[in-house]
TIMI-2910 file (N, C-alpha, C, CB; in pm, 1 decimal, decimal comma, always signed):
<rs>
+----------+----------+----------+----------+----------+----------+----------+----------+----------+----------+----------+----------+------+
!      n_x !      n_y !      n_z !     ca_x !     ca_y !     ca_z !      c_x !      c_y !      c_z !     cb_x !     cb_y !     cb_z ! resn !
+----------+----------+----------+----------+----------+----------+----------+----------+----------+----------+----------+----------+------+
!   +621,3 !    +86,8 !  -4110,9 !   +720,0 !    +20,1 !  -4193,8 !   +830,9 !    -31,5 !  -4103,1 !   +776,2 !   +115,9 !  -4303,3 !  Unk !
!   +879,4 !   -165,0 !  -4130,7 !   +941,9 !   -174,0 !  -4016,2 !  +1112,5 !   -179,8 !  -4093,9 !   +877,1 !   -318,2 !  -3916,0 !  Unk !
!  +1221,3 !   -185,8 !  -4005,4 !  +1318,5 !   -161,7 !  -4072,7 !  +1400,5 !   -237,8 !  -4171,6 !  +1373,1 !   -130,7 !  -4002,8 !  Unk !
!  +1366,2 !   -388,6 !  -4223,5 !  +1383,7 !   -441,6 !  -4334,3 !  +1329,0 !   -385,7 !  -4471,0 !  +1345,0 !   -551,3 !  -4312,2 !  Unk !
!  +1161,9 !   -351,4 !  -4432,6 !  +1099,0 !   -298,1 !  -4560,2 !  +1174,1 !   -162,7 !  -4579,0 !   +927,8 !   -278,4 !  -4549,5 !  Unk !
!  +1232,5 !    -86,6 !  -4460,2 !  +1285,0 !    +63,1 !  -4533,6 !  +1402,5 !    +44,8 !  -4621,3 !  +1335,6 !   +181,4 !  -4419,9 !  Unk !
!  +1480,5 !    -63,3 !  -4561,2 !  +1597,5 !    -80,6 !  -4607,4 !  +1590,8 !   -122,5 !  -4769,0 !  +1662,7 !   -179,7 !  -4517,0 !  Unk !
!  +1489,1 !   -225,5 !  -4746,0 !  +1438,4 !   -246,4 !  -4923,1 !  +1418,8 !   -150,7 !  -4969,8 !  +1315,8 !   -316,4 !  -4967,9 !  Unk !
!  +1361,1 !    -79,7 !  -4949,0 !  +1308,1 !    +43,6 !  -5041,8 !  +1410,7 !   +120,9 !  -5062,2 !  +1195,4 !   +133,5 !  -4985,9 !  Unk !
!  +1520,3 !   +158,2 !  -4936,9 !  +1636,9 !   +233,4 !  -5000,1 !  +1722,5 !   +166,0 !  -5119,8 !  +1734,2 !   +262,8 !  -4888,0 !  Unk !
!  +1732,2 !    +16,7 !  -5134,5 !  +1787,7 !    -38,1 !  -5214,6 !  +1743,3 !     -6,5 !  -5351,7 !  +1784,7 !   -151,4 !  -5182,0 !  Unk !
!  +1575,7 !    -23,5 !  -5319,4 !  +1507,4 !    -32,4 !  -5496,4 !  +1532,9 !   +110,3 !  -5538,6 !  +1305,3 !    -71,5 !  -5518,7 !  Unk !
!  +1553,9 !   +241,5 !  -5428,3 !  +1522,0 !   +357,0 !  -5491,5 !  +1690,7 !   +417,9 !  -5520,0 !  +1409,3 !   +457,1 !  -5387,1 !  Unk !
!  +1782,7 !   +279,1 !  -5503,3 !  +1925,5 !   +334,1 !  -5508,3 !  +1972,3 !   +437,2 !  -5436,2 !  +1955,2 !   +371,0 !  -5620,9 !  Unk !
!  +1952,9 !   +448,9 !  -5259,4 !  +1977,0 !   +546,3 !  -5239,2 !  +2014,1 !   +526,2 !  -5110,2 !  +1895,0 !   +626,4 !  -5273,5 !  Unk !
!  +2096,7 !   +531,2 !  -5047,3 !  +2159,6 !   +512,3 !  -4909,5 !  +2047,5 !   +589,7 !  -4804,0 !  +2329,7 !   +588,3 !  -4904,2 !  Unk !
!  +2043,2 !   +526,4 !  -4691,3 !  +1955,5 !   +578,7 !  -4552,3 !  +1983,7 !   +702,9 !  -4506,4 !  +1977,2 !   +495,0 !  -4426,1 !  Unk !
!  +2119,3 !   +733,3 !  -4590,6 !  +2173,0 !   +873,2 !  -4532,6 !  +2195,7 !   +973,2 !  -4646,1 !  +2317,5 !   +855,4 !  -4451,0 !  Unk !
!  +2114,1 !   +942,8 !  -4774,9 !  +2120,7 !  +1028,9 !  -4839,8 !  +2133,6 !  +1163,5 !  -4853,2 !  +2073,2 !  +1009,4 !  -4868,1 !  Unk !
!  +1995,7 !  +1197,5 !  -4782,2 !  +1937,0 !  +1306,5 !  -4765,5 !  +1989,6 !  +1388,6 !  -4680,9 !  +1829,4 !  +1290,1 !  -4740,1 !  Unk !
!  +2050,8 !  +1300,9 !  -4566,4 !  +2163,6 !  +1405,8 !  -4491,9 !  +2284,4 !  +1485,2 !  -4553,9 !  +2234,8 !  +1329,3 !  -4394,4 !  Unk !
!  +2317,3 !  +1380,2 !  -4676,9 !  +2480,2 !  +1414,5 !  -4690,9 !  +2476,1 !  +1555,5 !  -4785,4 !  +2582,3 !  +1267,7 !  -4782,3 !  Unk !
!  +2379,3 !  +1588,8 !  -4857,7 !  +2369,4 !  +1739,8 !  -4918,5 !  +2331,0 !  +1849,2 !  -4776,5 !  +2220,8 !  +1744,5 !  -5057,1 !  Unk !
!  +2260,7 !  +1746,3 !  -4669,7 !  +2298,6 !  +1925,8 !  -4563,4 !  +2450,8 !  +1894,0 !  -4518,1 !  +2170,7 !  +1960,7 !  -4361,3 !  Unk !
!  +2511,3 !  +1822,4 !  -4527,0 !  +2632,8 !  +1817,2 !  -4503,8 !  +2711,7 !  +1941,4 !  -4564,9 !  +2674,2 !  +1693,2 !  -4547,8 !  Unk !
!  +2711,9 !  +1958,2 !  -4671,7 !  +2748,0 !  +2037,1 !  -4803,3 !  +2697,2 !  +2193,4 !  -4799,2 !  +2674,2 !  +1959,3 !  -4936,6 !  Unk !
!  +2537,0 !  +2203,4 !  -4738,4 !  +2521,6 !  +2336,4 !  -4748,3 !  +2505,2 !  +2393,2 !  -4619,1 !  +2418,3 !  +2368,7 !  -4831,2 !  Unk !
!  +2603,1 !  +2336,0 !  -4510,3 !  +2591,1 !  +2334,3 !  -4383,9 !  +2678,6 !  +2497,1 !  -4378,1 !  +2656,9 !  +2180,4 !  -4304,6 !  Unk !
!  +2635,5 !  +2582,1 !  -4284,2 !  +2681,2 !  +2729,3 !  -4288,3 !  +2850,1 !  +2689,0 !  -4228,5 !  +2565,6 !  +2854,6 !  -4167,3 !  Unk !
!  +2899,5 !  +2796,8 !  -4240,1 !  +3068,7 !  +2807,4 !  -4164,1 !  +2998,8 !  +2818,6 !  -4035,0 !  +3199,7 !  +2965,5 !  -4206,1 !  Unk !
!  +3074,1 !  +2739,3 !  -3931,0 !  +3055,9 !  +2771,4 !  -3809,3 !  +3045,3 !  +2897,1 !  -3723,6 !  +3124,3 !  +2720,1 !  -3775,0 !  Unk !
!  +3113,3 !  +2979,6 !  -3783,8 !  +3163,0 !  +3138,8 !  -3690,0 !  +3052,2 !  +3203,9 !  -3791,0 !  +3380,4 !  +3225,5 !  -3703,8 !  Unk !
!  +3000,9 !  +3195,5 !  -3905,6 !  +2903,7 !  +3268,5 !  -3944,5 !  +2769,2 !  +3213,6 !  -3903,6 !  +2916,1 !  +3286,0 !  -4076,9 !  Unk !
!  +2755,4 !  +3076,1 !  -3814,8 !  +2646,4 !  +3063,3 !  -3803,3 !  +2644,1 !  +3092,3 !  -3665,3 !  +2598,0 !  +2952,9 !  -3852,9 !  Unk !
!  +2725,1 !  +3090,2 !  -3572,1 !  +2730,6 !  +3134,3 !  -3463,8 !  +2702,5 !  +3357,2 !  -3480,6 !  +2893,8 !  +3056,1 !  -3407,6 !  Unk !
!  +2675,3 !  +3387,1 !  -3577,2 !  +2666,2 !  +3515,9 !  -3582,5 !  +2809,3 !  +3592,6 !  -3542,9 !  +2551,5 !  +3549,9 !  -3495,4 !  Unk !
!  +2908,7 !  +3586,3 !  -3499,4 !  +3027,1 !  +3598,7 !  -3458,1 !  +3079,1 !  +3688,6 !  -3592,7 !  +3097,6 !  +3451,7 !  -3420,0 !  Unk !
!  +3171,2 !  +3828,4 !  -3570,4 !  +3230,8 !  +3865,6 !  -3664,5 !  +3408,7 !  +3880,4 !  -3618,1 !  +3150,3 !  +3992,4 !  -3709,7 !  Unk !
!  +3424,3 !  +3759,0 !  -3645,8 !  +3568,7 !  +3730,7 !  -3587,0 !  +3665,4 !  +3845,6 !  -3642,2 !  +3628,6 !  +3572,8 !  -3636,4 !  Unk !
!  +3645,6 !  +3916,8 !  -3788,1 !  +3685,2 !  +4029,8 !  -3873,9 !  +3758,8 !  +4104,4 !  -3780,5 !  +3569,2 !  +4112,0 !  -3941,8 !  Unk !
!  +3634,6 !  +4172,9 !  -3710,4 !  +3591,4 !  +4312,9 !  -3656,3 !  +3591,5 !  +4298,6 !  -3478,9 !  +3417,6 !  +4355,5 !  -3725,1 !  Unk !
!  +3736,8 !  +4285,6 !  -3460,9 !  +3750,6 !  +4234,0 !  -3286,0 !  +3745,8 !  +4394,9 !  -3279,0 !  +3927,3 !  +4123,1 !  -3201,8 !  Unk !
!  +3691,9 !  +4343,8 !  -3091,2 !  +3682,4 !  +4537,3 !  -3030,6 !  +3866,3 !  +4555,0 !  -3082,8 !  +3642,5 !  +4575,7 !  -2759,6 !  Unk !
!  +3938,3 !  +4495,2 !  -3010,1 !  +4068,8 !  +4536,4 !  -3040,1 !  +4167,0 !  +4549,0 !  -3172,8 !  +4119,4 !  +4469,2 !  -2971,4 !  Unk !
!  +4058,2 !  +4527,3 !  -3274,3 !  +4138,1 !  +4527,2 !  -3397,3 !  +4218,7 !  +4673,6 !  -3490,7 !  +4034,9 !  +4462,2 !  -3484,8 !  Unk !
!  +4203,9 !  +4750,6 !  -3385,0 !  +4337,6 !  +4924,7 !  -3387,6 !  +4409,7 !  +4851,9 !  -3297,4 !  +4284,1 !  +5134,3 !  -3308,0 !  Unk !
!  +4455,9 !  +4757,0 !  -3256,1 !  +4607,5 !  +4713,5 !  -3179,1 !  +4665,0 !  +4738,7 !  -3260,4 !  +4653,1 !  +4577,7 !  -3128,2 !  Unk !
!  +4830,1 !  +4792,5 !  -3206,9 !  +4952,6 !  +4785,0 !  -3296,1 !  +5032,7 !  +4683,8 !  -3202,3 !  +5035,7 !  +4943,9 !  -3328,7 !  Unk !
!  +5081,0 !  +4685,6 !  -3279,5 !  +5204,2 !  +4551,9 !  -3238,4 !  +5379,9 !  +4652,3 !  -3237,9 !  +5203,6 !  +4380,1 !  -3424,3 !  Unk !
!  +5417,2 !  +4603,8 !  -3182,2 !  +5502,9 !  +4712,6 !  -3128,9 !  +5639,0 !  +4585,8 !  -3218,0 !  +5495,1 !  +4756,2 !  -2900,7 !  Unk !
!  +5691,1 !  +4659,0 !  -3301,5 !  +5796,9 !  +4554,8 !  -3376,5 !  +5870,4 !  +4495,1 !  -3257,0 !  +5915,9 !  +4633,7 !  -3491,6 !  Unk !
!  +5901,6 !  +4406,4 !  -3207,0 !  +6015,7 !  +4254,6 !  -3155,4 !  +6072,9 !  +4206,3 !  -3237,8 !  +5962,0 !  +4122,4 !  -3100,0 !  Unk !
!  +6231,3 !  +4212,7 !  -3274,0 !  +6257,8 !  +4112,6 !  -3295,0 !  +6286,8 !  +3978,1 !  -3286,6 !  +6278,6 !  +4133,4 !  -3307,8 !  Unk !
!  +6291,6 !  +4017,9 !  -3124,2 !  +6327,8 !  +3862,5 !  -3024,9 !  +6212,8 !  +3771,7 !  -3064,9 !  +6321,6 !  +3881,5 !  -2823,5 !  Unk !
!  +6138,0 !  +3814,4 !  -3005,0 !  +5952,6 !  +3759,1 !  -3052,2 !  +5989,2 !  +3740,3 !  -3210,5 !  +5781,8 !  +3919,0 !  -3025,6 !  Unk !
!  +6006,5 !  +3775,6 !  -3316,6 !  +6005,1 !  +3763,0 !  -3457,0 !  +6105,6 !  +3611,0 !  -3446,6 !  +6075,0 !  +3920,2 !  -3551,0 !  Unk !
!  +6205,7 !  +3612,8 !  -3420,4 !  +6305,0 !  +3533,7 !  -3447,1 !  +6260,3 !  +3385,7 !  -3356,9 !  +6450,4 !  +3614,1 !  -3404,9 !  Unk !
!  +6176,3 !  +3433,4 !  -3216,2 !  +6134,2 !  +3304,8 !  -3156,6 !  +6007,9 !  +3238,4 !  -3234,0 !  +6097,5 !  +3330,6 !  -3002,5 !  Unk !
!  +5898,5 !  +3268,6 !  -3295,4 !  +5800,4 !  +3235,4 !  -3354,3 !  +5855,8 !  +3148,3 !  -3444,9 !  +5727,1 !  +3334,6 !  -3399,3 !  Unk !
!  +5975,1 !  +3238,9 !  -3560,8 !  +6031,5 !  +3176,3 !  -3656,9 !  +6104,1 !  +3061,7 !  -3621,4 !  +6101,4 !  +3255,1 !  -3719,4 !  Unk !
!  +6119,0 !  +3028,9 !  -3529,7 !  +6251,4 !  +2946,0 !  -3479,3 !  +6136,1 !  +2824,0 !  -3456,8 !  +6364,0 !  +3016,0 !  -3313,0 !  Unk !
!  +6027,4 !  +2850,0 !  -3357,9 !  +5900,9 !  +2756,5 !  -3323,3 !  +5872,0 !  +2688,5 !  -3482,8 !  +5744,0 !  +2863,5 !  -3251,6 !  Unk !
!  +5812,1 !  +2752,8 !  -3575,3 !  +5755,1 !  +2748,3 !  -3653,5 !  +5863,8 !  +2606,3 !  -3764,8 !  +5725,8 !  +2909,1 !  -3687,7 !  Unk !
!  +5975,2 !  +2640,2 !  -3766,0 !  +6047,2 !  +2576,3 !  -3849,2 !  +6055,1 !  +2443,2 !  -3754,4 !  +6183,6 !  +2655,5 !  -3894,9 !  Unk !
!  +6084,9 !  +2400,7 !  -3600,0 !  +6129,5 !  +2327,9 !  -3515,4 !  +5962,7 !  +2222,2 !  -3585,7 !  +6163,1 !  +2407,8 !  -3331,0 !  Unk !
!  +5856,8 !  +2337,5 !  -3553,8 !  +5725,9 !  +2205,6 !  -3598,6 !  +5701,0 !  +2168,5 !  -3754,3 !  +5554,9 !  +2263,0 !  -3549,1 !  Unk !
!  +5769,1 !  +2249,7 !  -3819,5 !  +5691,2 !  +2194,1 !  -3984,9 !  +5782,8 !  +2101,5 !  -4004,5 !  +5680,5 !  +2309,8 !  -4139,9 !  Unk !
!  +5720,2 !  +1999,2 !  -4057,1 !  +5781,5 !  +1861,9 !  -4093,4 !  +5710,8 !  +1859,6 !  -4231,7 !  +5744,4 !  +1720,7 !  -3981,8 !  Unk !
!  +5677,8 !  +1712,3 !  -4253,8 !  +5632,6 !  +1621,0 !  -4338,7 !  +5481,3 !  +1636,0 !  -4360,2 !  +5669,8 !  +1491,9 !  -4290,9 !  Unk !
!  +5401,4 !  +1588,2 !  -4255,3 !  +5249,7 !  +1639,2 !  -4243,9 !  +5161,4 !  +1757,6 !  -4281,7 !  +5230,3 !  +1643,2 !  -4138,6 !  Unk !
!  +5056,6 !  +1743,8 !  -4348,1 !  +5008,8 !  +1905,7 !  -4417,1 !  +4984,4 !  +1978,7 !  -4315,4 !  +4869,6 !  +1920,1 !  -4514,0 !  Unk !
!  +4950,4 !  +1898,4 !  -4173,6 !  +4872,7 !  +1980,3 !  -4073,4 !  +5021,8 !  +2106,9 !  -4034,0 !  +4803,2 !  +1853,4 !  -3909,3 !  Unk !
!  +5146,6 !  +2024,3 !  -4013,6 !  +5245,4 !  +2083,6 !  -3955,3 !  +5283,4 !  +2181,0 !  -4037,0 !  +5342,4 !  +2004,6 !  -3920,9 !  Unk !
!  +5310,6 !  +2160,3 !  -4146,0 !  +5298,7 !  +2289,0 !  -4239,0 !  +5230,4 !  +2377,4 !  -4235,0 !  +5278,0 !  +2277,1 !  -4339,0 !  Unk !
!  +5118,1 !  +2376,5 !  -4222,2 !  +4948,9 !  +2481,3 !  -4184,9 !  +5016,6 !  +2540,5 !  -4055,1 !  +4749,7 !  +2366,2 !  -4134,3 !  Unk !
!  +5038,8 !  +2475,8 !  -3966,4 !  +5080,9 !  +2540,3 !  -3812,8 !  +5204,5 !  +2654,9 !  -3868,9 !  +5161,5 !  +2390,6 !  -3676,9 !  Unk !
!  +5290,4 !  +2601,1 !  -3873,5 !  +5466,1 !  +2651,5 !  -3923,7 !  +5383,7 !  +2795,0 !  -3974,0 !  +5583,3 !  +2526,8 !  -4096,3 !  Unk !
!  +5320,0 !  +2734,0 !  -4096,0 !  +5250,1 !  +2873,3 !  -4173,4 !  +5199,5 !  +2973,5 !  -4088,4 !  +5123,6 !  +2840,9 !  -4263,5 !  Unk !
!  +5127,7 !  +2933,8 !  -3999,1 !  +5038,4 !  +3000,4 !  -3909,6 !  +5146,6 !  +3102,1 !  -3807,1 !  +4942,5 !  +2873,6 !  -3819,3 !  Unk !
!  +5239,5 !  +3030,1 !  -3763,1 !  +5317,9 !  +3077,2 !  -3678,6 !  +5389,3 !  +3179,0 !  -3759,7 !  +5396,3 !  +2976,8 !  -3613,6 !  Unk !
!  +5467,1 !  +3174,6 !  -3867,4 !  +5533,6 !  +3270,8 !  -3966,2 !  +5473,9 !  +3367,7 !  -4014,5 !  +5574,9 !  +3219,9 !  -4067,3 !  Unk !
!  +5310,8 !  +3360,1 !  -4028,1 !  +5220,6 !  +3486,4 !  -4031,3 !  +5226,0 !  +3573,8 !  -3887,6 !  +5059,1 !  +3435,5 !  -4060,9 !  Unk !
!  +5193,4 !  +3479,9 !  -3829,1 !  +5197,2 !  +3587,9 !  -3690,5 !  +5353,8 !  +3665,0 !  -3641,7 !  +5146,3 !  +3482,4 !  -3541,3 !  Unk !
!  +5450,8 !  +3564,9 !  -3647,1 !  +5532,2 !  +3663,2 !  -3638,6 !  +5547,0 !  +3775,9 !  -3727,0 !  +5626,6 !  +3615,5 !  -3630,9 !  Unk !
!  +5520,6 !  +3778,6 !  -3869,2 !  +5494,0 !  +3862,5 !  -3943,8 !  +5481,7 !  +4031,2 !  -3868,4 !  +5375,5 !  +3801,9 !  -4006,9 !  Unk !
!  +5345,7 !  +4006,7 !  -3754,7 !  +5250,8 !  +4114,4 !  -3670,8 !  +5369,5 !  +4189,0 !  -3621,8 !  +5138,5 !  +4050,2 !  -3534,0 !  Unk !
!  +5556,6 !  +4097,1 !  -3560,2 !  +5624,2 !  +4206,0 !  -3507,2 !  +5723,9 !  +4232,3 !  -3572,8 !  +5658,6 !  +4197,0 !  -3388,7 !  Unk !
!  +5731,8 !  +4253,1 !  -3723,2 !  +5844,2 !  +4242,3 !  -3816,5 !  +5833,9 !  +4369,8 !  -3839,3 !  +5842,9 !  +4146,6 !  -3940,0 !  Unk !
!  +5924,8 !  +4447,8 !  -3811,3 !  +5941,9 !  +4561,5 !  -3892,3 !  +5915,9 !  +4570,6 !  -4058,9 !  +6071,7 !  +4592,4 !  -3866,4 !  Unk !
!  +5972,8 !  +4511,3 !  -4130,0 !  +5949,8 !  +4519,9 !  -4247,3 !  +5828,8 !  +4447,3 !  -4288,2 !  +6053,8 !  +4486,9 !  -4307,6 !  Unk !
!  +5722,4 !  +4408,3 !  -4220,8 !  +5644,2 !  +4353,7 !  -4257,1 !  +5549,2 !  +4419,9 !  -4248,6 !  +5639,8 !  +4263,0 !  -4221,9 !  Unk !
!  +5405,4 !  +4418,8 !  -4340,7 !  +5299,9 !  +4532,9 !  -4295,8 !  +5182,8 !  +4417,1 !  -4303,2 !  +5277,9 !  +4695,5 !  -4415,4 !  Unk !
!  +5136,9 !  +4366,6 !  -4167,6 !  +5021,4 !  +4283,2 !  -4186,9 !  +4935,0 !  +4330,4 !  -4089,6 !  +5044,4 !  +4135,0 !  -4176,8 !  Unk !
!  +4803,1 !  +4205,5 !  -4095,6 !  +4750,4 !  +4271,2 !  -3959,1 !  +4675,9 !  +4163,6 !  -3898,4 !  +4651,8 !  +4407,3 !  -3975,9 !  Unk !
!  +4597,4 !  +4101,3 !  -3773,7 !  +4528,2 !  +4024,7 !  -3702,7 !  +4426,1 !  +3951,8 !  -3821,8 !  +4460,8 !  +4110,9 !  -3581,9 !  Unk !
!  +4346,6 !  +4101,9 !  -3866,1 !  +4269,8 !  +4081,0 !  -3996,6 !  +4335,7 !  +3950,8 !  -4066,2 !  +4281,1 !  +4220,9 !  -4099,5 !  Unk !
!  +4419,1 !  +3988,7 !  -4143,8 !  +4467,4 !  +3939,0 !  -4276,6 !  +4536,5 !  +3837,9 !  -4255,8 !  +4541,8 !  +4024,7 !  -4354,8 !  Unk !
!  +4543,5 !  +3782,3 !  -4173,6 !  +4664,0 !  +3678,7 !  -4111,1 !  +4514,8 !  +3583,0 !  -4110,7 !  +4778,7 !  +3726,1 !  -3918,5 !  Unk !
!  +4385,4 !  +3613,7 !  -4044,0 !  +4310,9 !  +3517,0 !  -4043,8 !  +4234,8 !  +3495,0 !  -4112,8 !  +4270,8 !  +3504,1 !  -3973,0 !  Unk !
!  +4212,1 !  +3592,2 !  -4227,9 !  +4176,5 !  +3606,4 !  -4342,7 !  +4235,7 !  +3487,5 !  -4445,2 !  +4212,3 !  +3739,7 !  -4372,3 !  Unk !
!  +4360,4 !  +3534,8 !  -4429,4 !  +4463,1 !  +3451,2 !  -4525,5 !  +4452,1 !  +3300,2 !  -4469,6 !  +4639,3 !  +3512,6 !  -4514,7 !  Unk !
!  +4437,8 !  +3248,6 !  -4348,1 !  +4436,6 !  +3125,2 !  -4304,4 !  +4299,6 !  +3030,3 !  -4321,2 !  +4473,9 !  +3141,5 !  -4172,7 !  Unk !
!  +4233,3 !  +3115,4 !  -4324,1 !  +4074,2 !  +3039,1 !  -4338,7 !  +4056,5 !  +3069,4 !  -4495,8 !  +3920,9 !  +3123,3 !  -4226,1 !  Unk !
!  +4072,1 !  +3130,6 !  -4590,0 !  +4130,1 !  +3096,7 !  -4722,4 !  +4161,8 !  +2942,7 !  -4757,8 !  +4257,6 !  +3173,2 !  -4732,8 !  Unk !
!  +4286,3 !  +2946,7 !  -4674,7 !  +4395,7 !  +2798,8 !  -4698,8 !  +4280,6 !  +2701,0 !  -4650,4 !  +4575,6 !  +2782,3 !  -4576,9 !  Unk !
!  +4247,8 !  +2717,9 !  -4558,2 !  +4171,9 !  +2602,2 !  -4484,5 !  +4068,5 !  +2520,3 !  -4584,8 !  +4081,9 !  +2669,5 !  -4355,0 !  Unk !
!  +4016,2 !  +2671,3 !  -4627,4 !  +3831,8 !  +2639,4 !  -4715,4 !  +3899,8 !  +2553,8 !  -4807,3 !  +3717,2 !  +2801,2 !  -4820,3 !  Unk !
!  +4049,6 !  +2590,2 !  -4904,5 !  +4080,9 !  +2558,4 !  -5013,1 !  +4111,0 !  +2378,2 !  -4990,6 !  +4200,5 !  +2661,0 !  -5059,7 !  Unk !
!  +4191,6 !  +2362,7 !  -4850,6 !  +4191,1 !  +2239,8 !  -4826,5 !  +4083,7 !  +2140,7 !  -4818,5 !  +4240,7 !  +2238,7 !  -4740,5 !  Unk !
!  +3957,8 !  +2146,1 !  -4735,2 !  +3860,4 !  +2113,7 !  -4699,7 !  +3814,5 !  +2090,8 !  -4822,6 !  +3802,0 !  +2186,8 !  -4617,3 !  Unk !
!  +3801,5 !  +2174,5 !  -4899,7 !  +3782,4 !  +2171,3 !  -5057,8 !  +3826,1 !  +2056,5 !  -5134,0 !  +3852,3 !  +2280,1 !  -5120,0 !  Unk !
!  +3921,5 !  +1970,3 !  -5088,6 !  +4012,2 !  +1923,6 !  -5154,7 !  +4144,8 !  +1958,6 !  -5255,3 !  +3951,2 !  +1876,1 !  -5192,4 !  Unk !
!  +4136,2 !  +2088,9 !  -5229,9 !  +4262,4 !  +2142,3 !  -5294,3 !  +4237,7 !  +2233,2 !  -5395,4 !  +4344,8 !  +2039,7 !  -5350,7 !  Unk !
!  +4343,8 !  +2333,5 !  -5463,4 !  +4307,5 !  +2398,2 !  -5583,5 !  +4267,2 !  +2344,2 !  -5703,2 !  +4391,5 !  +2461,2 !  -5613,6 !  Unk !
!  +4310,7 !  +2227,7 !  -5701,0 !  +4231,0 !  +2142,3 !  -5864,5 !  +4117,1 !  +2044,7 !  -5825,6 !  +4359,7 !  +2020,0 !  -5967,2 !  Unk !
!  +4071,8 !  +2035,1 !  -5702,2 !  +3979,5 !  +1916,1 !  -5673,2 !  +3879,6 !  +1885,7 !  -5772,6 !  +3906,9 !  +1935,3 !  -5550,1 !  Unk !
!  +3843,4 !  +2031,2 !  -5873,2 !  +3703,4 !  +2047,2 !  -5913,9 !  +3739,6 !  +1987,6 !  -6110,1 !  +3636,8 !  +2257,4 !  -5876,3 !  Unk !
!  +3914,4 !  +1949,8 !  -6088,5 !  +3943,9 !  +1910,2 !  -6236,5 !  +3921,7 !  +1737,6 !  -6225,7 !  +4124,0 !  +1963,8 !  -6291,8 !  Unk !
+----------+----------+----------+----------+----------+----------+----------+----------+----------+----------+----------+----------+------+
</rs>
């Protein structure tokens, strides 16, 4: 078949040349789970973090200097304000849950958002 007749045929059968790709697009695995990787469960994940406030107040200080306008800069800011979180005294988080909580946000974005599906 040469590539005019395929192209016809994608036309008559209404269906783009790349159809068939774009659903493995969709059920394509998370990267770090297909890499087998349990990012969770680091050897070092009994670290404590020894409270800083200097470190607390510099993260926070970073974090506000980059969030602007842009969703990405916001995501960062966010990112940075979790981690300082790790040397806050009053804060009880952990490596876990900080990346837990971020790849959450991410999926939800990628997603198109919390209402994408309305």
């Amino acid at each position: 078949m040469t590539r005019d007749e395929s192209e016809t045929e994608d036309r008559s059968t209404n269906r783009s040349p790349d159809a068939d790709n774009a659903s493995d697009v969709d059920s394509e695995p998370d990267a770090i789970e297909a890499a087998g990787l349990d990012p969770i469960v680091a050897s070092d994940s009994d670290a404590e973090f020894e409270p800083d406030p200097e470190r607390v107040q510099l993260l926070r200080a970073i974090a506000d200097d980059v969030r602007g306008e842009g969703t990405e800069r916001k995501q960062l800011a966010a990112i940075l304000y979790r981690v300082s979180d790790l040397y806050d005294p009053d804060q009880h988080t952990s490596p876990e849950e900080i990346y837990l909580n971020m790849r959450h946000i991410m999926s939800i974005k990628a997603a198109g958002g919390l209402r994408a599906e309305e």
